[in-house]
C-alpha positions in Angstrom: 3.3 -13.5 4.7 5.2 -11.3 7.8 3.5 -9.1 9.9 5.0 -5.9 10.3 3.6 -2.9 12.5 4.4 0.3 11.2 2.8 3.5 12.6 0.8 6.0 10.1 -0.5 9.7 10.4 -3.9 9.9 10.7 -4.5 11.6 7.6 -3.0 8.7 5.8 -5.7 6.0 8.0 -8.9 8.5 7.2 -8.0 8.4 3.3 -7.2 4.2 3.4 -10.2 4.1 5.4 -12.3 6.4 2.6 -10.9 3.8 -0.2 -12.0 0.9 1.8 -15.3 2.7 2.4 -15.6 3.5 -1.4 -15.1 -0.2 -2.0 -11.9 0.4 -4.4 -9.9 -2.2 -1.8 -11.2 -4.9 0.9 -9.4 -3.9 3.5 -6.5 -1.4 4.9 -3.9 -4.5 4.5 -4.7 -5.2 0.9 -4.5 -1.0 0.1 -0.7 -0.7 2.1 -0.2 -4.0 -0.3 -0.8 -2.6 -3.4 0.7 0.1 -2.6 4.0 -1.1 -1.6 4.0 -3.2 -5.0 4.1 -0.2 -7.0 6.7 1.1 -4.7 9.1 -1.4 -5.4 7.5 -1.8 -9.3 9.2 1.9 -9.8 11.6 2.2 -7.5 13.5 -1.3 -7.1 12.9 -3.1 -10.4 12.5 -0.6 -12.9 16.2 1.1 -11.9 17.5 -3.0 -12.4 15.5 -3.8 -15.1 13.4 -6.3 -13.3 9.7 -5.7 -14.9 
């Protein structure tokens, strides 16, 4: 894996923080993870066909 540093509104590190809190994920990274997956799950490889 890369590290990357990318900056976030607040907003957006209180609610990762309340899912990490809430136990849904271990940590922040693992949350942005996830979420980037299904980022490029509907954007990039649905639109070639790529499931």
């Amino acid at each position: 894996m890369k590290l990357i540093t990318l900056y976030l509104p607040e907003t957006y590190i209180k609610a990762l923080d309340q899912l990490v809190d809430e136990r849904f994920y271990p940590n922040r990274a693992e949350a942005i993870r996830v979420a980037i997956r299904d980022l490029i799950s509907a954007e990039v490889w649905r639109r070639n066909g790529v499931d």
